[in-house]
N, C-alpha and C positions, 0 to 999 in steps of 0.2 A: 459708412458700412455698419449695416446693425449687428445687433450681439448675435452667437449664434442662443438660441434657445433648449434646454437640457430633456424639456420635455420634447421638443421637436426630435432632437438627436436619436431620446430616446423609443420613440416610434417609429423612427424610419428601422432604427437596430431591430426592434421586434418582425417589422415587416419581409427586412428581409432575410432572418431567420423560419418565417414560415416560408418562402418561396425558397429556402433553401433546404428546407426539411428538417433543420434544427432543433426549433422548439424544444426546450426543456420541461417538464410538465413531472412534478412532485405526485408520486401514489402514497395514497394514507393506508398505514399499517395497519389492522385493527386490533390484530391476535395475530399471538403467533406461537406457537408448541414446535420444536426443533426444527426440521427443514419445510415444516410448513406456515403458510402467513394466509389470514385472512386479508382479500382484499374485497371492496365493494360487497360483503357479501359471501363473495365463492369461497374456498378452500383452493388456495395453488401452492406446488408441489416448488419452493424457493431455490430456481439454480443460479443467481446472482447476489448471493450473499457472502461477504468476506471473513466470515465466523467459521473457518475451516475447518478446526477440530470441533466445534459445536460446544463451546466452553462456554459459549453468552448463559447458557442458560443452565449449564453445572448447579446441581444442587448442589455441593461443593462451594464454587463461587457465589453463589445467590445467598449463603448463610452466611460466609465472609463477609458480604457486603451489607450483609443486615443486621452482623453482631457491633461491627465495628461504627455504621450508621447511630445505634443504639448509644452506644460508648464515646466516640468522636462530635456527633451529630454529622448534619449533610453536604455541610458546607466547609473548608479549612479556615476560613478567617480572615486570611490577608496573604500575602503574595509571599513565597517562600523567604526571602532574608527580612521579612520584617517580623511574622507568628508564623507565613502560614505552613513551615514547613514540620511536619510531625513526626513522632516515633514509627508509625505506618510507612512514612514513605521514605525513612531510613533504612528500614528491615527491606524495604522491596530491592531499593538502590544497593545495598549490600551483598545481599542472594543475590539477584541476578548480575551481576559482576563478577562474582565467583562460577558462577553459572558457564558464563561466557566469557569466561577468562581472559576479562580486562582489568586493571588494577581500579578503575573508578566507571563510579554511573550517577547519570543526575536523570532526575524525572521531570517530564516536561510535559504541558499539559494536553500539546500534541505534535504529529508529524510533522503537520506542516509548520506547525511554531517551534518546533524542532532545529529543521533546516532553516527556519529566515532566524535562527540563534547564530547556527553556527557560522553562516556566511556574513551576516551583518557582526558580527564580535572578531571574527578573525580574518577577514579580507577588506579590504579598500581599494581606491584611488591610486591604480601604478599598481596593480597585483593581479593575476589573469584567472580564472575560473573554466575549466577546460569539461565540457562537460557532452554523453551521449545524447543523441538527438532525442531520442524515445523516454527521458528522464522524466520523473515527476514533475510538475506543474512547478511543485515548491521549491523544488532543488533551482529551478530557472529562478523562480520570483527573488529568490536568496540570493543568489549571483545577481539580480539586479539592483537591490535594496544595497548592496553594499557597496555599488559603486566601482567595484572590478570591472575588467575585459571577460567578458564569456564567450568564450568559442566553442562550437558546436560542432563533434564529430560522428560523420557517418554510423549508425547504431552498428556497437560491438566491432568497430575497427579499430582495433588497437594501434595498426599502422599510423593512423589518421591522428588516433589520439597523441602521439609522440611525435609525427610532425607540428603538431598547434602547439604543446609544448616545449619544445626544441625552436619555436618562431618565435618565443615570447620569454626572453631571459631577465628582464628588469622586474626588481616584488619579488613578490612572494607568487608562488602558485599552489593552489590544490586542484584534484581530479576526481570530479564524482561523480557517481554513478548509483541508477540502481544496482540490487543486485539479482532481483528475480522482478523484470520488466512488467508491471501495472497492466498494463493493455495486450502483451502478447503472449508474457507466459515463460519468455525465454530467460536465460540466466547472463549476465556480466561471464565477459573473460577475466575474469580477476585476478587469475596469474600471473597472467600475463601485463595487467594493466597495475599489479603491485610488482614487477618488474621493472616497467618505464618510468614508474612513478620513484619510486628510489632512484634509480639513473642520474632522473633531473630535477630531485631536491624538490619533488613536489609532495604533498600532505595527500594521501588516499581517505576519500570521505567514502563510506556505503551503506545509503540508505536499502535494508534489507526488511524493508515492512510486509513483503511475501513471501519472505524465507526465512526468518527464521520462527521453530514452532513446526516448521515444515519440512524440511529438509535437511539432510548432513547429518552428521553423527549426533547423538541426541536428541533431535531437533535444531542444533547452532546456527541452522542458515548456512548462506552462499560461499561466505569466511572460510566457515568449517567445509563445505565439499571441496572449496578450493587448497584444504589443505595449508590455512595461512592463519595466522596469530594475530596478537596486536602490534605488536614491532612491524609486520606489512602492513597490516589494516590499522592506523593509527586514531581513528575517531570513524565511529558506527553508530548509527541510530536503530530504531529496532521500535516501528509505533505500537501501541496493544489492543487497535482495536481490529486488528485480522486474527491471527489462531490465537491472542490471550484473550479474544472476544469481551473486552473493555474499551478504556477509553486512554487516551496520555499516548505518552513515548516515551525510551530511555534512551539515553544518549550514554557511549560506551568509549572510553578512552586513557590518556594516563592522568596521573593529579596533576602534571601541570594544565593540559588541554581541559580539562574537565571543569578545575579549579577558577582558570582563566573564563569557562564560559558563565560559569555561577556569579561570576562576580562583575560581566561587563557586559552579555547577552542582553538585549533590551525587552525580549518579547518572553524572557524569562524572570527579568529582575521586576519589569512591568506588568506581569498576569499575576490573577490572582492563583495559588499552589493548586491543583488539581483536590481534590473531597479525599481526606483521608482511608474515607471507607474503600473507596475505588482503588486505592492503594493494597489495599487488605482484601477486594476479592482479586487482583493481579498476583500475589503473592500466591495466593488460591490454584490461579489458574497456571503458574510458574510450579507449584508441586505435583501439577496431574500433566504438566507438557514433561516434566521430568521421568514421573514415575510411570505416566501408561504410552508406553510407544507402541501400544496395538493402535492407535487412533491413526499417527503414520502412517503405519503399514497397512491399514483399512483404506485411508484416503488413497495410498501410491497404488494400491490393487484397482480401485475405482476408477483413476484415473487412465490406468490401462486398458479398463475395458471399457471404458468411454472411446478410448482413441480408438480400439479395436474395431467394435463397431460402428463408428460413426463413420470410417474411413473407407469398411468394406462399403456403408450405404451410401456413400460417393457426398457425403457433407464436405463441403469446403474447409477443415481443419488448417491450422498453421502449425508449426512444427514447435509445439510445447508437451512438456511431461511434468510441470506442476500443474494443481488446482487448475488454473487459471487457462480456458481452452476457449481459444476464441474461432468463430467459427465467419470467416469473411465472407462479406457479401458485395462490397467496393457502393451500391449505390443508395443514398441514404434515406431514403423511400422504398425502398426494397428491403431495408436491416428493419423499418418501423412495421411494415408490411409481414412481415415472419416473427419478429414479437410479438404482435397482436393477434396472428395466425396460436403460435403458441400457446397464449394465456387464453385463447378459447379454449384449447385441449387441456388446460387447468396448470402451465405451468408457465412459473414465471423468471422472465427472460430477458436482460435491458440486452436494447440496442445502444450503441455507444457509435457516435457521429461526431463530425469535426464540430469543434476544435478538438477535443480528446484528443484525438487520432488525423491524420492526414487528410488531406480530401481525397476521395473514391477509396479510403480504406474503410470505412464504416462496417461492423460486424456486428455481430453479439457475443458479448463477456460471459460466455457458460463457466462457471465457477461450482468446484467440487464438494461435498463437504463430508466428512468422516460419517455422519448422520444418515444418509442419504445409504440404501437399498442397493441391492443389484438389480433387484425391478424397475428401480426408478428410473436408474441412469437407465436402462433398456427401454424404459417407457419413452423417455426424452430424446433417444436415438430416432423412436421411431416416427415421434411426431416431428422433430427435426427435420431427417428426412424426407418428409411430405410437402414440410412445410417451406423447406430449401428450392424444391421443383417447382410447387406453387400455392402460394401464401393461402388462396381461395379455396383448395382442396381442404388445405388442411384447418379450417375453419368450421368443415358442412359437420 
């Protein structure tokens, strides 16, 4: 029997990626000035960016990251417990801790190196990983890198979630969760799910990389609307390139959890520290998510009168009230088909198709941002709705 061949493999994958409508295909940025990006040329009106509050480009943040470029240089040097950890990104790890009133933070150079920390450093072989269906990519890859049981429960059924728990009493177990869903917009039951989780001696993990910055009191995220601390929420991550509009993660917990992951996490003891400077415009963007909560209350206005209208023009909405408003369309030639309808009318729109998301759930990721007009979000209602009834229309 011959070998199989990797190039072969990988042709037929491509192939039947385009016969399934998949295709992934990278757009080059050229320019970009707040909620607008030059593509090819045009000027489009950016409603799939995850820079919510529009911090990327804070004058504020942009001088942080240039005084301290200046001062630091570009680079950290070497991987945090050998040089490359700095005076920058001790000041960030300590404010934001207090911030979020957890007793420690470590900085990590991002989400997804985040999660395969925390599940490859504290779970194993005979330990279970109980986890929503709808969860990040990373949070799965984590549960499988380590080697645990991952079981998968129906999204936001807590019920579900404490029977797989309750089925699985040898180890250790943790339960994780987003905490404002990537692809839908919705929030974790987290009360309830740091209820069951205490019951049965499981570790609550919550990746909040859509909530916090965004919602709850101050901006704390899903934690804070749920009314819940670190004593329930015992280890949180929190990545910075959504409303801190950078780059990294923090990861938020007690000194022992914290301490234990700096010291045996592999994808943290193994990278290189994240650029001091980046450190220092986080920092930046951590005193203007504190001190301007008109950004908030701009975005939560927008996003109401996005749903308002989009709802009356009979747009396919699902039932979210963060940023993040995704507008289904189930076939995935038809989500690429209203994209492309879109960014003729000058705005720009991802369609998001499986794997992302289910098969026949393909939609578009409409994403809010503090930046972003009352005309605009009107504007995009309207060619939405054109372009929802038919893609062709809404192209002439």
């Amino acid at each position: 029997m011959s070998r199989i061949r990797l190039t072969d493999r990988v042709l037929a994958a491509r192939a039947q990626r385009v016969a399934m409508a998949t295709v992934r295909t990278r757009r080059v940025i050229e320019a970009r000035d707040g909620v607008r990006v030059a593509v090819e040329g045009r000027v489009l009106l950016n409603f799939c960016s995850n820079d919510y509050l529009g911090l990327s480009q804070h004058l504020d943040v942009v001088a942080a990251f240039q005084a301290a470029s200046a001062y630091h240089g570009v680079g950290s040097g070497a991987s945090a417990l050998v040089s490359g950890h700095h005076l920058e990104h001790s000041l960030l790890e300590r404010e934001a801790a207090e911030w979020m009133g957890y007793p420690r933070a470590l900085l990590v150079g991002s989400g997804y190196l985040a999660n395969l920390a925390v599940m490859q450093s504290l779970l194993g072989p005979g330990d279970v990983c109980v986890q929503d269906k709808l969860n990040h990519a990373c949070l799965i890859d984590g549960a499988r890198i380590s080697m645990c049981e991952l079981k998968r429960y129906p999204h936001r059924d807590s019920e579900a979630a404490m029977r797989q728990l309750m089925s699985e009493r040898q180890g250790a177990a943790m339960l994780a969760t987003d905490g404002v869903f990537s692809m839908d917009g919705d929030l974790a039951p987290l009360r309830d799910l740091a209820m069951l989780s205490r019951s049965q001696d499981a570790l609550l993990y919550v990746d909040d990389a859509h909530g916090v910055g965004i919602i709850g009191p101050d901006g704390r995220g899903s934690v804070a609307v749920a009314n819940l601390s670190h004593t329930e929420v015992p280890l949180l991550v929190v990545p910075l390139g959504k409303a801190f509009g950078g780059q990294g993660a923090l990861l938020f917990g007690s000194e022992a959890l914290i301490g234990h992951l700096a010291e045996t996490a592999r994808p943290y003891l193994f990278s290189t520290a994240p650029p001091p400077a980046m450190a220092a415009a986080m920092r930046a963007s951590l005193q203007l998510i504190r001190g301007e909560p008109w950004r908030r209350a701009k975005l939560a206005s927008l996003v109401m009168r996005f749903r308002r209208t989009a709802l009356r023009a009979g747009v396919p909405l699902l039932e979210s009230y963060t940023p993040i408003q995704p507008v289904l369309l189930g076939d995935n030639a038809r989500a690429l088909a209203v994209a492309s309808a879109l960014q003729e009318r000058g705005f720009l729109v991802s369609a998001v198709r499986p794997p992302t998301v289910a098969q026949g759930q393909a939609r578009l990721r409409v994403t809010l941002n503090a930046l972003h007009s009352e005309k605009d979000v009107d504007s995009l209602v309207a060619a939405l709705a054109m372009a929802c009834l038919d893609p062709t229309r809404a192209e002439a």
